[in-house]
Structures are given as structure tokens and as C-alpha cells.
C-alpha positions, 0 to 999 in steps of 0.5 A, spaced: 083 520 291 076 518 290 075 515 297 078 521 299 073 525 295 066 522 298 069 519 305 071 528 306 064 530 302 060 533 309 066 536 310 067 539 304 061 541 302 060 546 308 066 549 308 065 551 300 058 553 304 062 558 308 067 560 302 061 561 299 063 555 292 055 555 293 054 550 288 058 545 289 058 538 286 062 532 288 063 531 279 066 538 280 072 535 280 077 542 279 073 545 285 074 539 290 082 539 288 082 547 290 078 545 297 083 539 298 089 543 297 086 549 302 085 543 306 092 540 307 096 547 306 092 550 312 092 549 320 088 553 324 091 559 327 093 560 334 087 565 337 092 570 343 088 570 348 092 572 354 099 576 356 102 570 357 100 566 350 102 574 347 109 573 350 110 566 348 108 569 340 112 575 340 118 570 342 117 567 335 117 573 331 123 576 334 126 570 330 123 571 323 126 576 317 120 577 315 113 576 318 106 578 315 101 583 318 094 585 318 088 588 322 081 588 323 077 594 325 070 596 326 070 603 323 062 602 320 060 599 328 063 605 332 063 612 333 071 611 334 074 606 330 079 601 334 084 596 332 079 589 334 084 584 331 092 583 329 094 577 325 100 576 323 103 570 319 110 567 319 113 561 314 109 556 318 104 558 323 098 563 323 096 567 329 091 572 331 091 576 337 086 578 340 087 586 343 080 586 346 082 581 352 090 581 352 092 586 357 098 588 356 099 588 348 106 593 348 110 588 348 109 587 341 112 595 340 119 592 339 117 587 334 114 593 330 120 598 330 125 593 329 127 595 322 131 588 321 124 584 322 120 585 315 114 587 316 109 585 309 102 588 310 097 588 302 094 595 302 099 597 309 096 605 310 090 604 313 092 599 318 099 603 320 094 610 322 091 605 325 097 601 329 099 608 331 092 611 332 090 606 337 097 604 340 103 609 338 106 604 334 110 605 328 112 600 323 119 600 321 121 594 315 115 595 312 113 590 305 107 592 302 105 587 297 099 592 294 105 597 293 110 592 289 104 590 284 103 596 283 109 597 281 109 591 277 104 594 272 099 588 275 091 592 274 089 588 280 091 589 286 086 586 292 088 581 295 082 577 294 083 578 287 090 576 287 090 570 292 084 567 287 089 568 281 096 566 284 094 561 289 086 558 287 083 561 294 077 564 294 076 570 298 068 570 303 067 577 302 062 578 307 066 580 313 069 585 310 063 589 313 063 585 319 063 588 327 070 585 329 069 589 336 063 584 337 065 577 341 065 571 340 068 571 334 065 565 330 070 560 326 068 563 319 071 570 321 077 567 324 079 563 318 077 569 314 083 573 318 087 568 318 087 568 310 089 575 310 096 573 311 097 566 311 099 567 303 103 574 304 109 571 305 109 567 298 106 573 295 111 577 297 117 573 295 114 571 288 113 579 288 120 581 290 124 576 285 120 579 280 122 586 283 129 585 283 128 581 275 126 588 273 131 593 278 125 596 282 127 594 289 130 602 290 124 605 287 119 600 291 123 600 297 122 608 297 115 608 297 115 603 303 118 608 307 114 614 304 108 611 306 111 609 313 112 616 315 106 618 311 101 614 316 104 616 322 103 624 320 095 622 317 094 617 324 097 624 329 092 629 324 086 624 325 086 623 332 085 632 332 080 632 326 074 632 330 071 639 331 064 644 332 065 646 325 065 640 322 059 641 320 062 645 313 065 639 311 058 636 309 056 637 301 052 643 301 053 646 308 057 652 305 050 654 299 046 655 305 044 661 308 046 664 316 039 661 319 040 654 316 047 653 317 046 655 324 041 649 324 045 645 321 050 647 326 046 644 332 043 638 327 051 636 327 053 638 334 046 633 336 048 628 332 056 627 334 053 627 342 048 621 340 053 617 336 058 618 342 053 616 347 051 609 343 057 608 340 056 608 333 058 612 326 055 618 325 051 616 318 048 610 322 044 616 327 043 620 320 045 621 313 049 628 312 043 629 305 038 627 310 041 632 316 042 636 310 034 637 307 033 637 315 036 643 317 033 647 309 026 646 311 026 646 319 020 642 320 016 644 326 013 638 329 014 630 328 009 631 322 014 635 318 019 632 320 016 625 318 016 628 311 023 628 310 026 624 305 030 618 307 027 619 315 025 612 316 019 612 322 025 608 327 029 615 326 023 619 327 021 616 334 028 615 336 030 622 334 024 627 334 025 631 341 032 631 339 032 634 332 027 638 333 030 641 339 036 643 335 032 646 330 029 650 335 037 652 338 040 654 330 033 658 329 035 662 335 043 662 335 047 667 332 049 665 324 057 662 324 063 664 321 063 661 314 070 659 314 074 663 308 076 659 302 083 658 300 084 661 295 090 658 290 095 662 287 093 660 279 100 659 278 101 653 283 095 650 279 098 651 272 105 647 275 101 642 278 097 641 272 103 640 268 106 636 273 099 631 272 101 631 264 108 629 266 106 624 270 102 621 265 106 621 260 110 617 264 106 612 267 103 611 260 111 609 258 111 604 263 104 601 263 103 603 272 098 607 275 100 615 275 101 615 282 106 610 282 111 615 280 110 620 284 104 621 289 099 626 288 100 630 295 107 630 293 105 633 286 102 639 290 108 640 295 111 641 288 108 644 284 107 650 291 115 650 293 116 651 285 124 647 286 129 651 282 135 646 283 137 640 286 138 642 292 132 645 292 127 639 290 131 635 296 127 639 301 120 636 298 117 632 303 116 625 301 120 626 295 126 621 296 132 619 293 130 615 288 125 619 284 129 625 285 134 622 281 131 618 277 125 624 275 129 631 278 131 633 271 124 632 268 121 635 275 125 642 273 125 641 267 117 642 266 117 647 273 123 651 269 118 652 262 112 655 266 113 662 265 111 667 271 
């Protein structure tokens, strides 16, 4: 062992540099053996680069019962955020296809559908809303690991934490953050990817025997299915979520005047045509508190406009005639319609208070999160239709029949003892 130790040293101190084990030290002997069994357990992954290469891996992966699947966007690089890579794992090789140069990327449609091939994501939401945002796909099969451990009571649930207590991986954090829309990508990010789903499978058995030891499988199955179906409907209400009157969504839009709302108006609508043209997320042009403060002082000249807090001189120079003409615009214009707020039926919040009571009752019993056993949107979809039967409660969307069964009698129960 010790020949392999100091003939591999290069080797091994540069890929802890780029695991980010800064300090290691041949004497170190627990950390080399972690390095070496990195070494030995992973092959490079097969970066897909072309139609035909596409081709020959979607051919593997209609042979698998289960293969592992992740994505990387680059959400803080892009005024619209798109799908950059798409990784996948079976039992013994890695690929990661590329969706920037592969042409023709619907032949892998039929390997999302097919609900005989599972599909074993960590944290799956994000990346279903993206698969059908950006492509129309919907993940049938799914096996969302995060989801299982959750339901195991496990209080760590990231990936990285876990690869680093089950299987010794250390996880370089730092490209998390990265541009993955930029090319060319450098090996240090390709193996980054290629560890988001190397370890899914194994993970996913270990957490499924556990699963069945503690006969959660119908109730965790449920939760796939709900969230498969709940990712199509978010994707479909994001992709028409952009609209003039945004600008209310920003904290404390609505404790301004008519003048300054109207100057916020036109801040807002000038920011979102600036990112759209460079391509960037809107807090990259300014922040909404900066924007905010713009719009309750309506600075008159680049001096003003220099004193605002935040306003680095870059944006000064780069924005100036464009936020000062859009002040000008908003002092001008007629004050928008301030959106009525909803107003909530104290009833329903009384039931969806008790139905939070019960709820962490019941977690507490079991040692889970609140929201494993019933989510929060389906508490409010409860606590407005105010079920009075069984028949009733089946109606509740993403109620299924597990928790119908398992939670319907407490659910009315707690809905029958509130007195209108």
C-alpha cells in the first residue's frame, strides 16, 4: 500500500486540491485511503456531445430498471434560466449530455415517460419544473431520494451531507454556483456533475430496504407521485409568471405612494429590458432594495443618484440615463391600480391553523418534518374545501390514497370540531 501511496502523491495531492482536502498529508493516512477509493470506484463519465453519441446512450438506458438523473442550470447567469447539463448514472457507467451541442435531445422524451424505467433524482422538484419548462418532459417513475430520507426521519438530507456520511465522498461546493451555460466546461465541473449521480443508485437501494423494513413504501411512493404531477403544474404557472405588474411583488412596493409606485413601475419595467437584452437575472442590474430606495427618493441627476445606498459607481455609469429617464417617465404617468389584496375568510384560517396543530402532532410522534405528512399547499387546499366526508376529502388535489387512508378520520375529525 505504501508504494502506491507515494508512487500516486502528485496525483493525489491534486485531486484533494480540487476536492478542496487543502491539507493533506501523505501521514494522513485515512484521508489517502478515502482518495484511493474515490480513485478505484470512478471511471471518467461519457460527456455526449453529438446526436449519434445521444443515440447510442439512450439505447443503454431503455435497458435499466432504474437510472440516476440530475441537471444543472444557470439560474444566477441568465435572465431566463435554462437546463445546461443532463446527467445520468446506471449501475455501471456515468454520462452527462450536453443540451447545448446535441441537436436533437427528444429522443430521451421516451426514456422520461416510460414509467417502467425509474427515475432516481436527490431533491427532484427543481429539476422536473425544469425538464418540462425547457423541454415538455414529464418524469414518470420517479425515486426521489431526498424524499425517502425525509421520510426515514434522516435530519440531513443534501446530498453532499450524505454522500459524506454514507459512502466518505467529499463534495467541492464551489460549483454550485457556477455558469454551467458557459463553455468549455473544465474537468473539475465534469466530475462535480458526474458526482451528483455516481452514488444515487447505491443510495437509493440502501434507502429503499430501509423503506420496506419500516413499510413506508406506499406512503413514500404517494409523495413521488405527488411531486411528479406538482412539478408540471409549477413549470406551466412559471413559464406565464412574468408580467408589468411584478413590480408589486417587490417588499414594500405596496407602503408606497401613487407617485413612487408609479416610479417604480418604469424602474422595474427598465430593469427587466436590461437583463433581457445582456442576458442576466435581474438582481445582477439592481437589487429590488436599491430599486426600491430609487423609486421613494427619485434622485434628479447622477449625483443624486451616486448617493444611493448600494448603487456601486459601475452601475452608476452603466445605468444612469436609463434610470433617470424612467424616474422622469413614472413622475409623468398615471398611478397604477394597486392589486386588491385577498382577503381570507377567518374560518379557513382558523382550519388550516388547526390542521398545522395536528400536523405537528403528528410529526412529532413520528420523528419526520411537518410537511412529510401532508404538504403545506395541501393543508390550505383542505382547510378552503372544508371536506365533510370521504368522498368529499377524495376530491382534494394531491391528497392521495394513502394519507386519505392513513390520515381521513383525524383530517375530518379536526374539520368537524370547528364551529362555524
Amino acid at each position: 500500500m505504501s508504494y502506491r501511496i507515494y508512487s500516486s502523491y502528485l496525483r493525489l495531492h491534486n485531486l484533494a486540491q480540487r476536492l478542496s482536502i487543502v491539507n493533506i498529508d501523505v501521514d494522513n493516512w485515512s484521508n489517502v485511503i478515502i482518495i484511493l477509493d474515490y480513485m478505484h470506484d470512478i471511471n471518467p463519465a461519457q460527456l455526449v456531445l453529438t446526436d449519434d453519441s445521444l443515440g447510442t446512450v439512450v439505447a443503454k438506458l431503455n435497458r435499466e430498471r432504474s437510472i440516476a438523473v440530475d441537471t444543472e442550470s444557470n439560474s444566477l447567469h441568465a435572465y431566463k434560466e435554462k437546463v445546461c447539463l443532463i446527467q445520468f448514472s446506471t449501475r455501471e457507467e456515468d454520462f452527462i449530455v450536453d443540451p447545448i451541442a446535441v441537436g436533437n435531445l427528444d429522443i430521451l422524451r421516451s426514456v422520461f415517460a416510460n414509467q417502467s424505467i425509474e427515475k432516481v433524482f436527490h431533491a427532484a422538484e427543481y429539476d422536473l419544473i425544469g425538464l418540462w419548462r425547457d423541454f415538455g418532459w414529464k418524469v414518470n417513475g420517479l425515486f426521489d431520494t431526498m424524499v425517502a430520507a425525509r421520510t426515514l426521519g434522516w435530519e440531513k438530507v443534501g446530498l453532499a451531507a450524505i454522500l459524506s456520511k454514507h459512502y466518505s465522498v467529499p463534495i467541492n461546493k464551489k460549483f454550485q454556483r457556477a455558469d454551467w451555460a458557459a463553455r468549455p466546461l473544465n474537468d473539475d465541473q465534469l466530475s462535480y456533475a458526474q458526482l451528483d449521480t455516481h452514488y444515487l443508485l447505491k443510495l437509493r437501494d440502501y434507502l429503499e430496504m430501509n423503506i420496506r423494513k419500516h413499510r413506508q413504501w406506499p406512503e413514500v411512493y404517494e409523495e413521488f407521485e405527488r411531486i411528479s404531477e406538482a412539478s408540471v403544474r409549477k413549470s406551466r404557472n412559471q413559464s406565464s409568471s412574468r408580467t408589468h405588474n411584478d413590480f408589486w411583488k417587490i417588499t414594500g412596493a405596496r407602503k408606497l405612494s401613487g407617485k413612487n409606485s408609479a416610479v417604480l413601475r418604469e424602474l422595474h419595467k427598465y430593469r427587466e429590458q436590461i437583463a433581457a437584452m445582456r442576458d442576466v437575472p435581474t438582481f445582477r442590474i439592481i437589487g429590488n432594495s436599491i430599486l426600491l430606495d430609487i423609486a421613494k427618493r427619485c434622485p434628479r441627476n447622477v449625483n443624486e443618484l451616486s448617493d444611493i445606498k448600494g448603487m456601486t459607481p459601475g452601475q452608476v455609469r452603466r445605468y444612469h440615463k436609463g434610470v433617470l429617464k424612467a424616474i422622469r417617465r413614472g413622475l409623468l404617468a398615471k398611478y397604477p391600480a394597486r392589486p386588491k389584496g385577498r382577503r381570507i375568510d377567518p374560518l379557513i384560517s382558523l382550519r388550516y391553523e388547526s390542521l398545522r396543530e395536528w400536523r405537528k402532532v403528528c410529526a412529532r410522534k413520528r420523528g419526520v418534518a411537518s410537511d412529510v405528512i401532508i404538504s403545506r399547499g395541501v393543508l390550505w387546499n383542505l382547510a378552503e374545501q372544508n371536506p365533510g366526508n370521504q368522498k368529499e376529502l377524495s376530491l382534494i388535489q394531491d391528497l392521495g390514497p394513502w394519507r386519505r387512508e392513513n390520515y381521513g378520520k383525524e383530517i375530518l375529525r379536526v374539520l368537524c370540531n370547528i364551529v362555524e
